[in-house]
Phi, psi and omega in degrees: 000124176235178203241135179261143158212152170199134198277144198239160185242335163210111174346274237270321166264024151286299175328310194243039140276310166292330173290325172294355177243327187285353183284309191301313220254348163082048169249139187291149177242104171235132202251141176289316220207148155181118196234195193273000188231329178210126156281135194249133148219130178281144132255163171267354184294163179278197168275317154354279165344304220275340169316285185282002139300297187300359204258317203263324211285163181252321211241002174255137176297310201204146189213150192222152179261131183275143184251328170197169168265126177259145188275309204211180151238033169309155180278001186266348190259339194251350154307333187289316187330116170311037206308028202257352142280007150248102187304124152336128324299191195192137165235160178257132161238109176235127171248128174255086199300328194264344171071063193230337181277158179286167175274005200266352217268203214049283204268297174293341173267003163263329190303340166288310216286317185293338168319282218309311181280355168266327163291354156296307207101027193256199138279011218329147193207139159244142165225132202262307180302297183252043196301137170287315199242095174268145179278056185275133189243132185245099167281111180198218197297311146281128210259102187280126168244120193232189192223111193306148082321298221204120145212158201291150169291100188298141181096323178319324179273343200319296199305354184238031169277170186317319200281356184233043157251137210282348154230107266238128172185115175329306212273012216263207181258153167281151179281356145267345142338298190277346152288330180321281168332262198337282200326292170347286200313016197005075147206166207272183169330100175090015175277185171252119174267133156242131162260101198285326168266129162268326196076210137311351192118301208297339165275352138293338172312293176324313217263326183263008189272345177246359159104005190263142163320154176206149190250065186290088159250149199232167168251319169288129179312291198307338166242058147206050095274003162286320197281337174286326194278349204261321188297313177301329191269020179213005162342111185235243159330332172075024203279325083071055164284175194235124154225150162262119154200141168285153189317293212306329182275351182327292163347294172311326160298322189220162177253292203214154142236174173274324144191162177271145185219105194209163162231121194263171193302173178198007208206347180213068157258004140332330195275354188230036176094318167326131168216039123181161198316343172294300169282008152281309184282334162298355175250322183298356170241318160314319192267333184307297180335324200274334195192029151255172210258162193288115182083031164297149144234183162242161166221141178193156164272160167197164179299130171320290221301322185279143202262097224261337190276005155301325192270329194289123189254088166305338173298343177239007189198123164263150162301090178276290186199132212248126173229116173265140154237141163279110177265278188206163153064239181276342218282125157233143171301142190197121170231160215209127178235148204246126137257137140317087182291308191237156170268008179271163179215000000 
């Protein structure tokens, strides 16, 4: 079992996003520690594992393997140190939660590590650009001494936000939202996705960027030919099928999928019929119920204002995990993940 920390960009859907992908790939989670800045967890995942969760992830900044707890950082405490994991070249990194540090400490916590390895019998080489081995230090109440895995790629969604899709509808999700969803949903590569609201696309767009089958359906045409134009213009993998259906019809259409990821309308449920938000998200958990497959889940968004847990038939459906995002003006995002106990209804 080894102990992980990761750094996070926004507390409440990082937690329960990471326990959800590590839930996917069926690595154990305990989770030590979770403050507004770092989740700590032992695990059997590997680093590898722990790579390719964060590779998938919306919302971990860096994610790292602990190598000790440090009391200080005196030099008589980083001489004790074990230093035999760090491969040539090597950098020094420090995130300091508390801002307490000089800019030089870097450049001063490599000055032991480079000892250590002339006293190996190495060569010590710093490289700042390529390093095989960062040297990471999580300065805060506690001193974490780590070891880097993974860090976010600055930038990774831009090319796929709303304003640079060749179809274009205000209300559609940011492409880290619609990994956010997919991820909830706990599933994996090459499964089957249904987003029964499709929209423009974006969480089929997400989905296909990672290799998962996806089912995109709408009941209005105009945005699922938007959603054909946007998925097709990010074409990664092609996985992507288009169906027209009302929510209510799913059944007719499909036997099973594996799990669902969706934002349903919140502002036009006229279009599926619905004749009110309420009685939209009650067919949308009823027909979901019909052709997700046993112990699937769902993840969707819905408005604070809407009383969604009123709707919920606990005889079909357990409560996984409760989330908010602040969207705009009055508005907040409440986001909400559903297991399936049977698949009979």
């Amino acid at each position: 079992m080894n102990t992980f920390v990761f750094a996070l960009q926004n507390r409440p859907p990082s937690l329960i996003e990471l326990k959800a992908l590590f839930e996917t790939y069926n690595f154990k989670f305990n989770l030590l520690k979770s403050t507004d800045e770092l989740i700590i967890v032992k695990s059997n995942a590997a680093e590898d594992d722990i790579i390719k969760i964060c590779a998938r992830s919306s919302h971990i900044k860096d994610a790292s393997i602990l190598i000790n707890e440090l009391k200080d950082l005196r030099l008589a405490t980083l001489n004790k140190v074990n230093w035999g994991f760090v491969k040539n070249p090597f950098a020094v990194r420090v995130h300091d939660l508390l801002e307490k540090e000089h800019a030089d400490i870097e450049r001063r916590l490599a000055s032991p590590i480079w000892n250590y390895l002339v006293r190996a019998g190495q060569n010590p080489r710093v490289n700042l650009e390529r390093p095989k081995t960062i040297i990471h230090f999580i300065l805060g109440k506690k001193i974490f001494l780590t070891k880097k895995l993974w860090e976010n790629e600055s930038g990774k969604y831009k090319k796929r936000e709303p304003n640079k899709r060749p179809s274009f509808h205000p209300t559609t999700l940011k492409p880290k939202m619609a990994r956010l969803l997919i991820n909830l949903a706990r599933i994996k590569e090459r499964e089957l996705l249904l987003d029964p609201f499709c929209g423009v696309g974006a969480i089929p767009i997400e989905a296909d960027q990672i290799g998962i089958h996806t089912i995109a359906s709408d009941f209005d045409p105009k945005s699922l030919s938007g959603a054909k134009a946007n998925v097709k213009f990010y074409k990664n993998f092609g996985n992507v099928n288009f169906l027209k259906c009302d929510v209510k019809d799913l059944d007719k259409h499909l036997k099973q999928v594996d799990a669902i990821a969706t934002d349903p309308p919140y502002g036009r449920s006229s279009r599926v019929g619905a004749k009110s938000l309420a009685k939209l998200y009650q067919i949308f958990l009823n027909s979901s119920a019909k052709i997700l497959k046993k112990k699937g889940h769902v993840a969707f968004l819905y408005p604070h204002y809407a009383k969604i847990n009123k709707l919920i038939n606990r005889k079909k459906w357990k409560t996984v995990a409760k989330s908010e995002i602040y969207a705009h003006g009055g508005l907040t995002r409440k986001i909400l993940v559903l297991k399936l106990k049977s698949a009979k209804v």
